[in-house]
Every structure is written in structure tokens, then in C-alpha cells.
N, C-alpha and C positions, 0 to 999 in steps of 0.2 A: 430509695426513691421508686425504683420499680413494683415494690411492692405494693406500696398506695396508689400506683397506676392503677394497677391489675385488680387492688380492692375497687377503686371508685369508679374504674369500666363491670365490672362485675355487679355491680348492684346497681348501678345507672342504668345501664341495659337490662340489666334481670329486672325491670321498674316500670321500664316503660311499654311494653307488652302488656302488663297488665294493667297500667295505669287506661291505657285503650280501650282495653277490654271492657272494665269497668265503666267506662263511659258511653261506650256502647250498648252494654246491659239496660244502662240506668236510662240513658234516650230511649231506648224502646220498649221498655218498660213504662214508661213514663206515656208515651203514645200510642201503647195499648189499653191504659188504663184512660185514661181519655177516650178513645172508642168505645168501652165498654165496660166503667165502671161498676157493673154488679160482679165484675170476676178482677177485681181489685184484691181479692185476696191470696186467692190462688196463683194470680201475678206478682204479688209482692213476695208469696213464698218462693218462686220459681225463682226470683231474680235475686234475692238472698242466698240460695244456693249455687247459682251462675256464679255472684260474684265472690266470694267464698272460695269457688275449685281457681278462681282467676288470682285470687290475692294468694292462693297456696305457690303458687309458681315466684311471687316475687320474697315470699317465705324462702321458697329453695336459694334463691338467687342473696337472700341476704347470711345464709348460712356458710356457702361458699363465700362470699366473702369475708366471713369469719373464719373461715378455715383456711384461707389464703395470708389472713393478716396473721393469727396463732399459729400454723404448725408450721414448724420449720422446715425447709428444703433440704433435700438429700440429695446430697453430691454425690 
């Protein structure tokens, strides 16, 4: 039982930082390109790469919970 604690706070919290972030990205992204659509493109690449380095973190965060549920504990 502990274990599925520590998996489902592990990737719950490693989820929701980025889930933020992303949202964050995309609104103001979104209201730059509004101001200034003729650099729609160069913002759409920026913000693909924001959120990219942002979803890499809930990558980590689901890996360790992979490594929390398979490798066994040492006593």
C-alpha cells in the first residue's frame, strides 16, 4: 500500500507543475499572437519548445514513478 502512495504522489505532483506551465505557455502565446500576428510563427515555434523543456519534467516525474513501483527496496 505504501508503495502506490509514493507512485501516485510521485507523478501527481511531478504533473502538475508542468500541467501549469503549459497553460501558461499556451495563454501567452496565444495573446502574443493576437497582438501581432505576422510573428505567429516564430511564436508558435518558441512555445513548442517552452512546452516541450516543461513536459520533460513530468517525463522525469513519471519515470521515477516507475522506478518506485519496479525496483525493489533494500533493507
Amino acid at each position: 500500500m505504501p508503495v502506490q502512495v509514493a507512485v501516485g504522489l510521485a507523478i501527481g505532483l511531478g504533473a502538475i507543475g508542468p500541467g501549469i506551465g503549459i497553460g501558461l505557455i499556451g495563454g501567452q502565446a496565444a495573446s502574443a499572437i493576437g497582438r501581432n500576428p505576422e510573428a505567429a510563427p516564430l511564436i508558435q515555434t518558441n512555445m513548442i519548445l517552452a512546452i516541450v523543456f516543461a513536459e520533460a519534467v513530468a517525463i522525469y516525474a513519471l519515470v521515477v514513478a516507475l522506478l518506485i513501483m519496479f525496483v525493489p527496496a533494500v533493507h
